[in-house]
N, C-alpha and C positions, 0 to 999 in steps of 0.2 A: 504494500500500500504506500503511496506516495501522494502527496499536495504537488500540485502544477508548480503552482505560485506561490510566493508569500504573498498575491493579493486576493487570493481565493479563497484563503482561511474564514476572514472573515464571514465572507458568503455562507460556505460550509457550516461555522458553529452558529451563524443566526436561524438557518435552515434546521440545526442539530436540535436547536434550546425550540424550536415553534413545534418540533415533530414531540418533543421532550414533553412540552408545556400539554399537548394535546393530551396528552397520555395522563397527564396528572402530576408529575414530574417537576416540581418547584424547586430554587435553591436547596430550601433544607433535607429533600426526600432523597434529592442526588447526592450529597453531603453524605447522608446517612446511609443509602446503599453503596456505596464506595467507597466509604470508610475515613472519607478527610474532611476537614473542616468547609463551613461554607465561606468562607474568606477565600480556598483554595480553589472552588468550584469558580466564584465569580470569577477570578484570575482565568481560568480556563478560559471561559470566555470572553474574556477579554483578549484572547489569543497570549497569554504570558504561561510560561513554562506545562503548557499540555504534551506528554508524551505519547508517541505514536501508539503503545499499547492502552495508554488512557482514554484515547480516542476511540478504537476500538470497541473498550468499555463503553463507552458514552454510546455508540451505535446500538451496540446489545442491548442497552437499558431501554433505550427509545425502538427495538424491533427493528430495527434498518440496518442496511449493511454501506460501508463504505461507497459503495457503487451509488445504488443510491440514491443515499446522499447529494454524492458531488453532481448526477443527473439534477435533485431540487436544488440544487447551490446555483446552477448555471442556467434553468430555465428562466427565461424572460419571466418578471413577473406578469401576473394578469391583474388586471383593472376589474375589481371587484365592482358589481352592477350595483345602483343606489333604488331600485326601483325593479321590478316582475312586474312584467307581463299581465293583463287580467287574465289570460288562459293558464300561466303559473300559479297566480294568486288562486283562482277557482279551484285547481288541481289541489293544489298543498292543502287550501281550508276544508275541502270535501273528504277530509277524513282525517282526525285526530290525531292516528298515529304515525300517521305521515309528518303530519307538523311538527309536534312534538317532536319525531325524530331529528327532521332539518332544525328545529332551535336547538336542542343540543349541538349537533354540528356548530351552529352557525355561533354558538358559545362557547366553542373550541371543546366539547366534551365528544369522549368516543362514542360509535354507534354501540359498543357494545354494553358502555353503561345502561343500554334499554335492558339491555337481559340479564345485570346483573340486578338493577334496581329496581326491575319492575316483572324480572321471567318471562318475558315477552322471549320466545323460540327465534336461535340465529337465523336460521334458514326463513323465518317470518321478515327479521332483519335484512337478513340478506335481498328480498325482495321485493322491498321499502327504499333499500337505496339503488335497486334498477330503476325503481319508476324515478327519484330524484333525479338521477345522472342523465333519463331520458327527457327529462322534464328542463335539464340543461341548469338545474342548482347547488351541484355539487362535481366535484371530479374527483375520480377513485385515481387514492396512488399506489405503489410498489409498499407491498405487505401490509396491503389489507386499511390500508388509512383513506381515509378521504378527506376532502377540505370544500368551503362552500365558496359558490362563486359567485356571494351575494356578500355586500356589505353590512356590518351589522347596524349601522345604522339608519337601515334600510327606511325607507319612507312608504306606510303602507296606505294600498289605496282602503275610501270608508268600506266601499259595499263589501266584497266577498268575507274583509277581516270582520267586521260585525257582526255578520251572518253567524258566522262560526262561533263568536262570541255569543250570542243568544243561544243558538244551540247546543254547544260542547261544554263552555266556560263558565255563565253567568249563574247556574246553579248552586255552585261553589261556594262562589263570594255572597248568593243568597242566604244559605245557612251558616254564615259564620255569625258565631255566640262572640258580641262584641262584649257580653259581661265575662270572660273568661280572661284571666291577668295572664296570659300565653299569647294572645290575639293582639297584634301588633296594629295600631290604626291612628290616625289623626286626622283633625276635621276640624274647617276654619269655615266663618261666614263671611263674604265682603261684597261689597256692593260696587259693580264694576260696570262702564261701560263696553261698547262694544270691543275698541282698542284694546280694552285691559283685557278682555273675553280672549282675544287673541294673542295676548303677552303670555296667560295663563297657559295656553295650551303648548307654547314655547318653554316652558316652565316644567310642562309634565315630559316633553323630548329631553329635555337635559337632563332631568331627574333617572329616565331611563337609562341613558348615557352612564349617570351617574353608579347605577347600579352595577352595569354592564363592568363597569372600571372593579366596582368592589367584588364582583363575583372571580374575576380574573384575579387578584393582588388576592382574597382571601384560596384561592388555588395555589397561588403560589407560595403560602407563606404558615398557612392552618396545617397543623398536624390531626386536628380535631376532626370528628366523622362530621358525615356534612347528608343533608337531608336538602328535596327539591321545595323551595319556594316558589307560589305563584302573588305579582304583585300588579293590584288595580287604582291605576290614576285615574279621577272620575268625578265631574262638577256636574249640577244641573241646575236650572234655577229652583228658585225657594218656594216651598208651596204653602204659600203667601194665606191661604185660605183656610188652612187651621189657625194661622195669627189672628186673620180678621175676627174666625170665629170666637176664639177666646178673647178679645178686644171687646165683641162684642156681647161678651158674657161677664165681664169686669164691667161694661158701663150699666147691663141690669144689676147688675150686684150693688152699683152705689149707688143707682139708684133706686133700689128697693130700703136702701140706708137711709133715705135720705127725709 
């Protein structure tokens, strides 16, 4: 095994830590299977003192062989899509497990986390990312990995994504017990015009973002088991008509006082 270059390194171990990261694979977990400090890890890649049998290792860990590798090191990157298709969108919402699969993907988790975490059958899996790859939203790589070819901060259109939502999702979030001190929730009232109506919803993209960032950094960095989250950003106007009504049951109240 040989490096071309010394300017291909780089390529190589960024290519190594994304195949690494997919897997589950943070500083400390590489650290800890290979037996050296995570001070010495970062240095790896940083390209400073990795020896050619350490690299190796690093391949094993991540299921890739040197080859490769240096194959994902040197392809052109591809320009991830901000947007699907309606015939994609339609496709992915019209079945659950579909979706579901492509978001894991598309949150750098393996397909096969379905089957550990949920016993969903490989060969079910297996036939979930033909339709994706057909469907042109993922691309299958060398030993069984895939990647999406959608950007995660995709911009969904309202109709098919809602659909789905009424049908698959909004159940969920109907029965959750908000008196349970396990129930994570927060809820503000303001009174906005239309501009502000549209800053807000600017507010709930970042906030996604936001999340997107912590689920990545808490993969990288948690030794702790980790269980799936679903989270719903969601304003509606006020229904202003139980106020009226009790407004209007405080002015008989003083005035039967009075």
């Amino acid at each position: 095994m040989s490096v071309k270059s010394d300017r291909q390194m780089p390529q190589l171990l960024a290519a190594l830590r994304t195949i690494l990261r997919a897997s589950g694979f943070g500083i400390r977990r590489i650290a800890e299977r290979m037996g050296v400090s995570e001070a010495t890890v970062k240095r790896w890649f940083q390209g400073q003192g990795l020896a050619v049998d350490r690299l190796e290792e690093l391949c094993a860990l991540a299921g890739t062989s040197f080859r490769e590798l240096t194959e994902l090191a040197i392809e052109p990157p591809r320009e991830l899509a901000r947007q699907l298709t309606l015939a994609q969108e339609q496709a992915l919402t019209a079945s659950t497990l579909l979706s579901f699969l492509f978001f894991m993907i598309l949150s750098g988790w393996p397909p096969r986390d379905l089957h550990d975490d949920f016993g969903v059958p490989m060969e079910r899996i297996e036939a979930e990312l033909q339709r994706l790859e057909r469907l042109a939203l993922i691309d299958r790589l060398p030993g069984g990995r895939v990647r999406s070819r959608i950007d995660r901060r995709v911009a969904w259109r309202r109709g098919p994504m809602r659909k789905h939502f009424e049908q698959h999702v909004k159940r969920q979030f109907m029965e959750i017990d908000f008196g349970d001190p396990t129930t994570l929730f927060a809820s503000e009232s303001a009174k906005l015009s239309a501009a502000g109506v549209a800053r807000l919803e600017e507010l709930f993209q970042r906030f996604r973002l936001d999340v997107q960032a912590l689920a990545d950094e808490d993969r990288r960095s948690s030794l702790l088991s980790r269980d799936w989250y679903m989270l719903l950003f969601a304003s509606r106007p006020l229904d202003k008509g139980r106020l009226q009504a009790l407004a209007e049951q405080v002015r008989e109240d003083t005035s039967g006082r009075a």
